[in-house]
C-alpha positions as CSV (number, residue, x, y, z in Angstrom):
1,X,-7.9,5.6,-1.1
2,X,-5.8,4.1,-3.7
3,X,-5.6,0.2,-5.2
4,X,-2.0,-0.7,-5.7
5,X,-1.8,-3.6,-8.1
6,X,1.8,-5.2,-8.3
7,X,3.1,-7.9,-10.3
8,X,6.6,-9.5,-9.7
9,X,8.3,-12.4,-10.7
10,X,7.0,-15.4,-8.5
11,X,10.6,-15.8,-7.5
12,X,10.6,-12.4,-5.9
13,X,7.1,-12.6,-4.2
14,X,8.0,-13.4,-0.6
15,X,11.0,-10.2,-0.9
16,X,8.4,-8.1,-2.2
17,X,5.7,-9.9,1.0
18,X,8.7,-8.9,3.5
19,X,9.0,-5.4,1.8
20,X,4.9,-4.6,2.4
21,X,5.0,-6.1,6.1
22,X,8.0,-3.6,7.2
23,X,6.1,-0.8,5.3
24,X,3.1,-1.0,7.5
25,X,0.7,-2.6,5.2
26,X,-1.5,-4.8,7.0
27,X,-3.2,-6.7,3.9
28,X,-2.9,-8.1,0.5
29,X,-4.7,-10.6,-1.7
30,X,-2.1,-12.5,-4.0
31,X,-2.6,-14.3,-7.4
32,X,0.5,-16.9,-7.9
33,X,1.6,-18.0,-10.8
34,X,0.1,-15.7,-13.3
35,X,0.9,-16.6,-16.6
36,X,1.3,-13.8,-19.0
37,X,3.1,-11.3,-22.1
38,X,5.5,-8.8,-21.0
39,X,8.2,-6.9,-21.8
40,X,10.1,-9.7,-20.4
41,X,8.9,-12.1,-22.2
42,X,6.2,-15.1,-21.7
43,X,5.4,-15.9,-18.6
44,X,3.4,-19.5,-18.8
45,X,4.6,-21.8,-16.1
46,X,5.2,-24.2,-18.7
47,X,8.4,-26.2,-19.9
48,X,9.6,-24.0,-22.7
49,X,8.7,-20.7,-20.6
50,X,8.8,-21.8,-17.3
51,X,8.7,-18.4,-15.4
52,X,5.2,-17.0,-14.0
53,X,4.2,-13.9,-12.2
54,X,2.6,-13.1,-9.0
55,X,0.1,-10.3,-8.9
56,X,-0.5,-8.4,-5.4
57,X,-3.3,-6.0,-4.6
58,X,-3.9,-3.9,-1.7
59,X,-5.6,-0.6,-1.0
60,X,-4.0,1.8,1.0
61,X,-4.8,5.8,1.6
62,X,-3.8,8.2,-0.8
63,X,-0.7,9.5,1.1
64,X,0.3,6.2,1.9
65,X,0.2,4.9,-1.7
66,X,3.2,7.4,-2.8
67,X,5.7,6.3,0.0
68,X,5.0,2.8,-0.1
69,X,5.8,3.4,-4.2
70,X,9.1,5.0,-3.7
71,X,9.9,2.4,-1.0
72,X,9.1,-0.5,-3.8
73,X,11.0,1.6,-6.4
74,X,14.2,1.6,-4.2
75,X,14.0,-2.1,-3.4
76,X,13.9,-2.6,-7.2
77,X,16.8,-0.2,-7.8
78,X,18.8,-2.2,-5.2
79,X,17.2,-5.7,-6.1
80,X,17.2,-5.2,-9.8
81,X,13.9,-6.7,-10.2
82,X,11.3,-5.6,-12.7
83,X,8.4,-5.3,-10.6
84,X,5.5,-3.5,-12.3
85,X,2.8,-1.2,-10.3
86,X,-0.4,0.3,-11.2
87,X,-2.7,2.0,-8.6
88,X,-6.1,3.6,-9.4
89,X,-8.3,5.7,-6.9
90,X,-11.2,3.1,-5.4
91,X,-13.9,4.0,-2.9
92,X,-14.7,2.2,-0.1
93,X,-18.7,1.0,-0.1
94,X,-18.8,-0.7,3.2
């Protein structure tokens, strides 16, 4: 099983919430307005950087983890939207 960590802008969470529904993922947890450095720039929800992040996680199986990456790729490609992924292998204990 693999842990796919996203992060988007908050601005493009919901899209990227649609994207993951349609794909067949059946869960996520979410962390709003994550406040950051990037290659973007800062992201610190405050009045002279007003942009923050959202972070999604979800674990999918291995297989799984590579389409629903090329689907996110393509959305980005048509979207323009820098959303950044990261998955690492994770076993389930329970």
């Amino acid at each position: 099983m693999r842990m796919l960590m996203m992060v988007v802008d908050d601005g493009k969470k919901e899209e990227l919430e649609v994207l993951l529904r349609k794909s067949g993922v059946t869960g996520w947890t979410e962390i709003a307005g994550a406040s950051g450095m990037g290659t973007t720039g800062p992201r610190l929800g405050s009045a002279a950087f007003p942009k923050t992040s959202a972070v999604l996680f979800t674990i999918v199986e291995d297989e799984r983890a590579r389409t629903l990456t090329d689907e996110i790729k393509t959305y980005c490609v048509e979207c323009g939207e820098r959303l950044r992924i990261v998955s690492w292998a994770v076993e389930e204990l329970l």
